[in-house]
C-alpha positions in Angstrom: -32.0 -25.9 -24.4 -35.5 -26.4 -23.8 -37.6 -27.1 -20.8 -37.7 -30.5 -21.0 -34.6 -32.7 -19.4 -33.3 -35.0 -22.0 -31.9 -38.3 -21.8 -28.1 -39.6 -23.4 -27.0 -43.0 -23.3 -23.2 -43.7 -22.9 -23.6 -47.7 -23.0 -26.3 -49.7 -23.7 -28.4 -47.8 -26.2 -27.6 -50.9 -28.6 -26.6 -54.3 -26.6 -27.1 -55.6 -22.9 -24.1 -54.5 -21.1 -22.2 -51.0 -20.2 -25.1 -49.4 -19.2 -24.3 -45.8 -18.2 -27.5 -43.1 -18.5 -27.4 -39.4 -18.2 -30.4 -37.4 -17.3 -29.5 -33.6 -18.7 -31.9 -31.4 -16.4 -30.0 -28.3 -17.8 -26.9 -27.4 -19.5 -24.9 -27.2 -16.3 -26.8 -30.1 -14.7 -26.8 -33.9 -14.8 -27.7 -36.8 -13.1 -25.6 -39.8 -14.1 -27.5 -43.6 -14.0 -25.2 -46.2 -13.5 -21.3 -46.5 -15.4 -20.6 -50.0 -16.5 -18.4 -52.1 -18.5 -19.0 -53.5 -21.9 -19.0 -57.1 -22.2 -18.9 -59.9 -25.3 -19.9 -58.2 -28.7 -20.3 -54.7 -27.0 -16.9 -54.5 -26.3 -15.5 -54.6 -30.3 -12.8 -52.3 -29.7 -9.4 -53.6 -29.8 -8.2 -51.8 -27.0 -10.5 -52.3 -24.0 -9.2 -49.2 -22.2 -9.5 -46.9 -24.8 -13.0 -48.0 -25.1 -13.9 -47.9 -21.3 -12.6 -44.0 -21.2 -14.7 -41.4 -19.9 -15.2 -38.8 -22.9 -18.6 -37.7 -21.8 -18.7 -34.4 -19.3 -18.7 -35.0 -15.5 -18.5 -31.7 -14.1 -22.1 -31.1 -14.7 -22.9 -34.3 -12.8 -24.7 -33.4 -9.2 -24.3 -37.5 -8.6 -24.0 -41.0 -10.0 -26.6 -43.2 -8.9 -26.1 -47.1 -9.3 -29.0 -49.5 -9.7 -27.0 -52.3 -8.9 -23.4 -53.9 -8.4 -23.1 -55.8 -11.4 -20.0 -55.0 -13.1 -21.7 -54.4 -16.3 -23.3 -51.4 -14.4 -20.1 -50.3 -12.4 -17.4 -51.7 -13.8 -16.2 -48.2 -15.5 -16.2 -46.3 -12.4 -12.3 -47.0 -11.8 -12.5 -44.6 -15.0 -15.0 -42.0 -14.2 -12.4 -40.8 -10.8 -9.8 -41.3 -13.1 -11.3 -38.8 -15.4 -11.9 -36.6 -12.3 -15.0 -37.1 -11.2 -15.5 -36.3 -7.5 -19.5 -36.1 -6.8 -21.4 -38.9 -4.1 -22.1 -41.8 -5.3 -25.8 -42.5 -4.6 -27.0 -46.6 -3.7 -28.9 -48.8 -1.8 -27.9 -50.2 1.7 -26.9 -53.6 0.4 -25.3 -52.2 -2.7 -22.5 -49.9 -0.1 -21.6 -53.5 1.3 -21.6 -54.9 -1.8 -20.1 -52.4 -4.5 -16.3 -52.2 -2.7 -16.1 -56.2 -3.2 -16.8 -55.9 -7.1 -14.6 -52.8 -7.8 -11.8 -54.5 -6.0 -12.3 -56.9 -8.0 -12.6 -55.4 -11.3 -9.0 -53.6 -10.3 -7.6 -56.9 -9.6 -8.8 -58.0 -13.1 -8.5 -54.5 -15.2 -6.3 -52.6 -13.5 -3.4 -53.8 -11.3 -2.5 -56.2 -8.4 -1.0 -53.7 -6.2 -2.4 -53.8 -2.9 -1.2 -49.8 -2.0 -2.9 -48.7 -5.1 -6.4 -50.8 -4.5 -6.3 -50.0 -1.3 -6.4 -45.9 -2.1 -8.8 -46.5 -4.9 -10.9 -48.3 -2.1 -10.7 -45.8 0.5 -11.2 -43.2 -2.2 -14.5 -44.5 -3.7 -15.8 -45.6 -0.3 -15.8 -42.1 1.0 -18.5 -40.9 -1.7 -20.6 -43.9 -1.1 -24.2 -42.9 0.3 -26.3 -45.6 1.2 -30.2 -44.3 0.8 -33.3 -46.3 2.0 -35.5 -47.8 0.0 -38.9 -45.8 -0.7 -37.4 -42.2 0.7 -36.9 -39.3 -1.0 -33.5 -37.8 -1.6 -33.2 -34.3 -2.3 -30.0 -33.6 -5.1 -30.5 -30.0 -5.0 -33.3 -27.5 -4.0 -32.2 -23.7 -5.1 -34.0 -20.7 -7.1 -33.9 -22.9 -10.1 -34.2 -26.6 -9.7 -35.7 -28.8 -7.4 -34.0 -32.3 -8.0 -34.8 -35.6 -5.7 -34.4 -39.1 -6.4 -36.1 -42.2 -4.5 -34.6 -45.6 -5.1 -37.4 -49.1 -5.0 -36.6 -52.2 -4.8 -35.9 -54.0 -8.6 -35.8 -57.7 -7.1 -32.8 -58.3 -9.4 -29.8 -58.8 -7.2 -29.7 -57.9 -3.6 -29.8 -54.2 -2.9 -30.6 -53.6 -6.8 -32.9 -50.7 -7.2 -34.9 -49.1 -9.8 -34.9 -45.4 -9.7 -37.2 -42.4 -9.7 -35.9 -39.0 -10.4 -38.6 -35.8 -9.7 -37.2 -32.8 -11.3 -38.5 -29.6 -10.9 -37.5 -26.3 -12.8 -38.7 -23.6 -10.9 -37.9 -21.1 -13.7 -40.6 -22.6 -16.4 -42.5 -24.5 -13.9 -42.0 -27.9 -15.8 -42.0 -31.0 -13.5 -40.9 -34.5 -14.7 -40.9 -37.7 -13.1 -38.4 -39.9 -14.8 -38.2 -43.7 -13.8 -34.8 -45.8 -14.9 -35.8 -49.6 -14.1 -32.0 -50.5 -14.1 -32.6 -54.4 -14.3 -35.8 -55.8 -13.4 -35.8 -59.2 -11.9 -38.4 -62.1 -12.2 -41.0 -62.5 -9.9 -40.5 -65.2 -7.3 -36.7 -65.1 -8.0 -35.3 -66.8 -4.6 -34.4 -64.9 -1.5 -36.0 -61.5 -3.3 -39.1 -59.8 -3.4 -40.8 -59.3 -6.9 -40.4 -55.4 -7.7 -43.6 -53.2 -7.5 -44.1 -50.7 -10.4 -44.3 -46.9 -9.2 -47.4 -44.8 -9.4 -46.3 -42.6 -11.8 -43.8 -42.0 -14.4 -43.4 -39.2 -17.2 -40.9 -40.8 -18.6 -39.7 -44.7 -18.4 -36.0 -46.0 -19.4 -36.7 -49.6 -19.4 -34.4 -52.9 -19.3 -35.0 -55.2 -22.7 -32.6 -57.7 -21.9 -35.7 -60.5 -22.3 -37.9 -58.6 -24.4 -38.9 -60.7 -26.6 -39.1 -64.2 -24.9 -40.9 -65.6 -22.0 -39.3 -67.2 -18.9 -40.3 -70.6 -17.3 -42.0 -70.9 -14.2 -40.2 -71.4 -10.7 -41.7 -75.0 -10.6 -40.2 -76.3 -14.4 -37.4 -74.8 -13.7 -36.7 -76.4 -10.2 -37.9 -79.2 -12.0 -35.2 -79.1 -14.6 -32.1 -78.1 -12.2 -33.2 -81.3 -10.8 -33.4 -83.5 -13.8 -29.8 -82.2 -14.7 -28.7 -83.3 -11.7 -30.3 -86.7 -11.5 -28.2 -87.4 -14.6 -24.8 -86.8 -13.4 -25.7 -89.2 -10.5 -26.8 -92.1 -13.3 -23.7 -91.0 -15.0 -21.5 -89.9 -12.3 -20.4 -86.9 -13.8 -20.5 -82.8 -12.9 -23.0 -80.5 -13.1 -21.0 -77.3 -13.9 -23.1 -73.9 -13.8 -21.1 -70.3 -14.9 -22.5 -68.4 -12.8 -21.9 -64.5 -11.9 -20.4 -64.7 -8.2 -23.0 -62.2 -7.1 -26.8 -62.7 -7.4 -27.1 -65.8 -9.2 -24.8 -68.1 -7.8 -26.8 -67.0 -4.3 -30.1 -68.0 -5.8 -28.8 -71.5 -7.0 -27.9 -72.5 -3.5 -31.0 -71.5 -1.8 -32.8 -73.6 -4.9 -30.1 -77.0 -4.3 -30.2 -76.2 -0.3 -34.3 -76.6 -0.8 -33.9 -79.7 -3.6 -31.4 -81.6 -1.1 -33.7 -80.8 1.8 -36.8 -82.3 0.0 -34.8 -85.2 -1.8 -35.6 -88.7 -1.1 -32.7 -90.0 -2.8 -30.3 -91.2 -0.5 -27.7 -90.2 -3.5 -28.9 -86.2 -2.5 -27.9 -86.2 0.8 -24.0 -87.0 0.0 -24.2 -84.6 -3.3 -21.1 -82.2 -2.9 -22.3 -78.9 -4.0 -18.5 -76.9 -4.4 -18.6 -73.3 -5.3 -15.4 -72.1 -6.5 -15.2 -68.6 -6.4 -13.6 -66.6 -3.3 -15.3 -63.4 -4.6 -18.6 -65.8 -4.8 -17.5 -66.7 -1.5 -17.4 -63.2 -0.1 -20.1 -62.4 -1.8 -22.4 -65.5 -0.2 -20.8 -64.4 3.4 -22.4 -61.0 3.2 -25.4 -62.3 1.5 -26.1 -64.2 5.0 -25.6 -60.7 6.9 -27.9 -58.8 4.7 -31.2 -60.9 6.2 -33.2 -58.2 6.7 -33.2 -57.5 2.8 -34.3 -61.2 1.7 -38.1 -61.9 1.0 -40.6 -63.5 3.1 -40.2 -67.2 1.7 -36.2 -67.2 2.7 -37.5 -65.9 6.5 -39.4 -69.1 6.9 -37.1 -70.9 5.6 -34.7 -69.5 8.5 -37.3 -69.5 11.4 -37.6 -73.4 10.6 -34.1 -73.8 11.2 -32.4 -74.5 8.1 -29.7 -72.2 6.5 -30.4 -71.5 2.6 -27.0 -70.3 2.3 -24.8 -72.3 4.6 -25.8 -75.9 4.4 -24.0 -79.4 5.3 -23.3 -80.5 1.7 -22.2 -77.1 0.4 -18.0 -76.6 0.2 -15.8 -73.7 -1.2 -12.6 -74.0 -2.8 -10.4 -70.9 -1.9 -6.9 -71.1 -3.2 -5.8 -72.0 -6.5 -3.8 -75.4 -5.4 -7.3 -76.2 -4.0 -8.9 -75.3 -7.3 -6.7 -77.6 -9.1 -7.0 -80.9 -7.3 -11.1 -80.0 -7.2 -10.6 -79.9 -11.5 -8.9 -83.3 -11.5 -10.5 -84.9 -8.5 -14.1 -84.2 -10.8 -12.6 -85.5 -14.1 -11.2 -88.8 -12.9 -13.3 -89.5 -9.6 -16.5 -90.2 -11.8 -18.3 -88.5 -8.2 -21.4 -86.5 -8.7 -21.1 -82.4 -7.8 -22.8 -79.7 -8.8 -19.8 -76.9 -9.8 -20.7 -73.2 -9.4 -18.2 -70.7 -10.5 -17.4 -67.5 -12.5 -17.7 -66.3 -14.6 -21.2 -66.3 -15.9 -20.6 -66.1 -19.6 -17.5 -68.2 -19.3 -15.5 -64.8 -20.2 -12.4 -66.1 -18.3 -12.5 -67.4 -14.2 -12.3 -70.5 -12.9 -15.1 -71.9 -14.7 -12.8 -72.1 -17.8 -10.6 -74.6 -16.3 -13.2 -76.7 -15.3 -14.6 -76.7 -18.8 -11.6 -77.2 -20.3 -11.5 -80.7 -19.0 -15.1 -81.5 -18.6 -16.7 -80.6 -21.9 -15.3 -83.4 -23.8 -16.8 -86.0 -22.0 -20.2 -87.0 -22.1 -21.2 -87.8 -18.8 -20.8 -84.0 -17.6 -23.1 -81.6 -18.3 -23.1 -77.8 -18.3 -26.0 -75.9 -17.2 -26.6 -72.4 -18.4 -29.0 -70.4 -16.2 -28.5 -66.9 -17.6 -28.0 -64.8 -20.1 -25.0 -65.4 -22.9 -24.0 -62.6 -24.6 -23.2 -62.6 -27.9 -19.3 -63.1 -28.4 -18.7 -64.8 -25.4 -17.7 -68.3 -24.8 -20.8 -68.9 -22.6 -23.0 -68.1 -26.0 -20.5 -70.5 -28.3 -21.1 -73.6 -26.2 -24.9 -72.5 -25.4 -25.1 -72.6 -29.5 -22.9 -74.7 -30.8 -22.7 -77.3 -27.7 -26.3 -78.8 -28.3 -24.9 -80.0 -32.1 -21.2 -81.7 -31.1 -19.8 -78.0 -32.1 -16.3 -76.3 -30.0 -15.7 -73.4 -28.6 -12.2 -71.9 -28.2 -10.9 -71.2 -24.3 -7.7 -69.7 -23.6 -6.7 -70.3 -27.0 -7.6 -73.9 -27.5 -9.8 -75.3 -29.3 -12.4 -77.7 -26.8 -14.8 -79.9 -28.6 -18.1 -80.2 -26.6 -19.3 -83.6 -25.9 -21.0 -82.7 -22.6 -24.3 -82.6 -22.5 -25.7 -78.7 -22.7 -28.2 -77.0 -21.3 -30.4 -74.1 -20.8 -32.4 -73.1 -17.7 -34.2 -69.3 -18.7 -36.2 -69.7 -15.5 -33.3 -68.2 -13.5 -32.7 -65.3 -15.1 -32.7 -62.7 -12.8 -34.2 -60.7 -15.5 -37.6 -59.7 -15.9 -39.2 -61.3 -18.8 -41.5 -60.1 -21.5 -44.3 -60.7 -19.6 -42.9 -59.2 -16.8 -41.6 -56.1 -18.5 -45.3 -55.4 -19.8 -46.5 -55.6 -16.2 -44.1 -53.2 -14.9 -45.5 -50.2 -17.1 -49.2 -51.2 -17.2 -49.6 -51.5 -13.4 -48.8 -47.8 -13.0 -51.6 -46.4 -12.1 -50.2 -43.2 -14.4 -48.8 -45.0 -17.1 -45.6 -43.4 -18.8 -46.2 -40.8 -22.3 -42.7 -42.2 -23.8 -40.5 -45.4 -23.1 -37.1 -45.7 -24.4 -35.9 -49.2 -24.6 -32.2 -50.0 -23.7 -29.7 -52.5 -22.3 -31.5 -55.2 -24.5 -30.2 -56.5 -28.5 -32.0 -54.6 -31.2 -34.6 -57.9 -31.7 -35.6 -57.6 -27.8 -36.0 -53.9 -28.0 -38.4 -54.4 -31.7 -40.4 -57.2 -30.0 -40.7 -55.1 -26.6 -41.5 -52.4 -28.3 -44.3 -53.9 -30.4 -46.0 -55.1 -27.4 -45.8 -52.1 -25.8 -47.7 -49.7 -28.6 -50.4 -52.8 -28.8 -51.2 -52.5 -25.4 -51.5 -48.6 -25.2 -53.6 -49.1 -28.5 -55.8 -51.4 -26.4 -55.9 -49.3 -23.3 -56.2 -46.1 -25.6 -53.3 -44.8 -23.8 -51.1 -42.3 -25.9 -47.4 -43.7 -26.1 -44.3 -43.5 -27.6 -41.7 -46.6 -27.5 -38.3 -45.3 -28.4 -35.2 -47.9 -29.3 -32.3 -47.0 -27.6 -30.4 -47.2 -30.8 -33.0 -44.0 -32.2 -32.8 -41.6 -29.2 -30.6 -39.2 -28.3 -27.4 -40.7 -28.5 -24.9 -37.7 -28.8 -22.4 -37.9 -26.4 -21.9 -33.9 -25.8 -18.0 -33.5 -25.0 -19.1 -30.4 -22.6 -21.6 -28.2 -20.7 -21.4 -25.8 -23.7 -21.7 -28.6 -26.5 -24.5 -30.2 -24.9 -26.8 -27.6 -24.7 -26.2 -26.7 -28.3 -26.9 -30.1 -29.0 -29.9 -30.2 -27.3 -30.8 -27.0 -28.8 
């Protein structure tokens, strides 16, 4: 093995979701970034245990460090302890009070519904959870060969979603790198968060393309057309419903509808039920509203004011399923405005699903898309096809669409192309290579293009690596990957 640490990708070299990075400082030594699930297209095998399995080598891993919560970036951790592995895991303070809610979860979903069994899984990962501070140094391991730290900044994707700086040090060559893993970036003036500052420095950059090749609208149009969307299901008394993931964007839609309402001159505002129907959502929201210190200036002022972005008068959760229900038929035969938040956000299964089952063929609904749809999900079928009188098949049925559809990119909590240029470019030492993941192959080309005409134009030397071209070998152990990296 040479001197230089090398970078594997175990999920999402190619595609947007089971992001799982391994920094391989030496044969014996690895740092693992994040260990999600694979979602929609990514997830083509037939069997999506099998697929999920841990075949890459943990004992060589000093830690895991996770970005963020979303399940497509921890949802296979149930599977790395069942493979054995038994290091820290390594996160932000919002993440620790987060992560347990999502893995529970996921074992609810994936795994089983026995409460002894979650219970110990809970306890189990819990007791490895390190919370870290933002902007700190955290030393991995300091010995006669290696000096390894990490320091975790603030991504503004989620709450408590980091990007992540790792310093290595190899005191037997005297090679240092600084290697940077942006996790997801989110969009600047994303509500309740603060836009994410680029480091100083990086050697090395792993970079989110999940946007790469499109722009985003501005926080005004898109407020703008949230609005719009709902001014037509007041003319045509029908639901707004938005699949939303329960954690992040579902949060940043009711600080936007808390701030539309509160502005609203239309008596028809005041009395518009805003239902999210998610108890995870619901959880999710609760501890939200005890993370304060972690939300952005704007959401502060919003609080000293007096009002309550998260916990507002027209705002109602549905809990039980017999509640879910009647909320389904009470919305298709009532003809009474709502706006409908629920899960999931690529209509992959949840309680969005019923909802849509008996909204969609009825024009005066509408369903409003305000993130990304993978490829091979339902969300992406209706996103496409909807538009054109097309169907999309849920829980085996075929459901023609006769709602009207539409698309809000503004509230990705992505980072856009734009964006993604700013984050390398305002370093003040820009990175020597890139490698582009977590993005489909045409986000990655476009990203990449941009990048190598901007280091042409700043005659800074580059190199902007697809994920799909780099070092994908996934060694099988400490022995196999250093003769792979040989």
């Amino acid at each position: 093995m040479d001197d230089t640490p090398r970078i594997f990708h175990h999920g999402a070299a190619v595609g947007v979701t089971g992001s799982c990075h391994r920094l391989q400082v030496a044969a014996d030594r690895a740092l693992l970034v994040d260990c999600g699930l694979f979602q929609g297209q990514d997830a083509d095998h037939p069997d999506s245990l099998e697929q999920h399995r841990v075949r890459f080598p943990i004992d060589d891993v000093l830690a895991l460090v996770v970005t963020h919560v979303h399940i497509d970036h921890i949802g296979r951790l149930p599977h790395l302890l069942a493979a054995g592995y038994r290091g820290p895991i390594l996160c932000s303070i919002p993440s620790r009070r987060l992560l347990p809610l999502v893995i529970e979860d996921a074992l609810k979903v994936g795994f089983t519904r026995d409460r002894a069994l979650i219970e110990r899984f809970l306890a189990e990962v819990e007791s490895r959870l390190v919370a870290l501070d933002y902007r700190a140094w955290h030393p991995l391991i300091d010995d006669e060969r290696h000096r390894i730290r990490i320091r975790l900044q603030r991504a503004g994707h989620i709450l408590g979603s980091a990007y992540v700086e790792v310093d290595t040090y190899d005191r037997t060559t005297g090679h240092r790198q600084r290697t940077v893993f942006s996790g997801d970036l989110g969009a600047p003036h994303a509500p309740l968060l603060p836009a994410p500052t680029p480091p100083y420095r990086a050697d090395v950059l792993v970079l989110e393309a999940t946007y790469g090749d499109r722009l985003h609208e501005d926080r005004r149009h898109r407020r703008g057309r949230l609005k719009d969307a709902i001014d037509r299901a007041l003319a045509n008394g029908g639901t707004v419903v938005v699949p939303a993931f329960s954690i992040g964007r579902t949060q940043e839609l009711l600080y936007e509808l808390e701030g539309l309402i509160h502005r609203a001159s239309d008596a028809r505002w005041r009395d518009l039920e805003i239902i999210v129907d998610s108890p995870l959502a619901a959880r999710f929201t609760e501890v939200y509203r005890d993370l304060k210190p972690w939300w952005d200036a704007e959401a502060h002022r919003r609080l000293r004011s007096g009002r309550h972005p998260l916990s507002f008068e027209n705002l109602y959760t549905v809990d039980d399923h017999a509640a879910h229900e009647r909320t389904v038929t009470y919305l298709a035969e009532s003809g009474r405005p709502a706006v409908v938040i629920a899960a999931s956000g690529m209509v992959s299964g949840g309680r969005v699903v019923n909802y849509l089952k008996r909204l969609l063929g009825d024009p005066r609904h509408c369903v409003l898309f305000t993130g990304y749809q993978a490829v091979g999900t339902p969300g992406h079928d209706i996103q496409r096809y909807g538009p054109r009188g097309g169907w999309v098949m849920l829980d085996g049925q075929r459901i023609e669409i006769r709602a009207q559809v539409e698309t809000v990119n503004g509230y990705s909590a992505h980072a856009d192309q734009h964006d993604l240029l700013h984050f390398v470019r305002r370093m003040r030492q820009p990175p020597r290579e890139v490698r582009l993941v977590h993005g489909d192959p045409g986000a990655q080309a476009a990203l990449r293009r941009k990048l190598l005409e901007w280091a042409k134009e700043a005659g800074h030397e580059l190199t902007v690596t697809l994920g799909a071209e780099g070092s994908m070998t996934e060694p099988q152990s400490a022995n196999a990957t250093a003769e792979a990296m040989a």
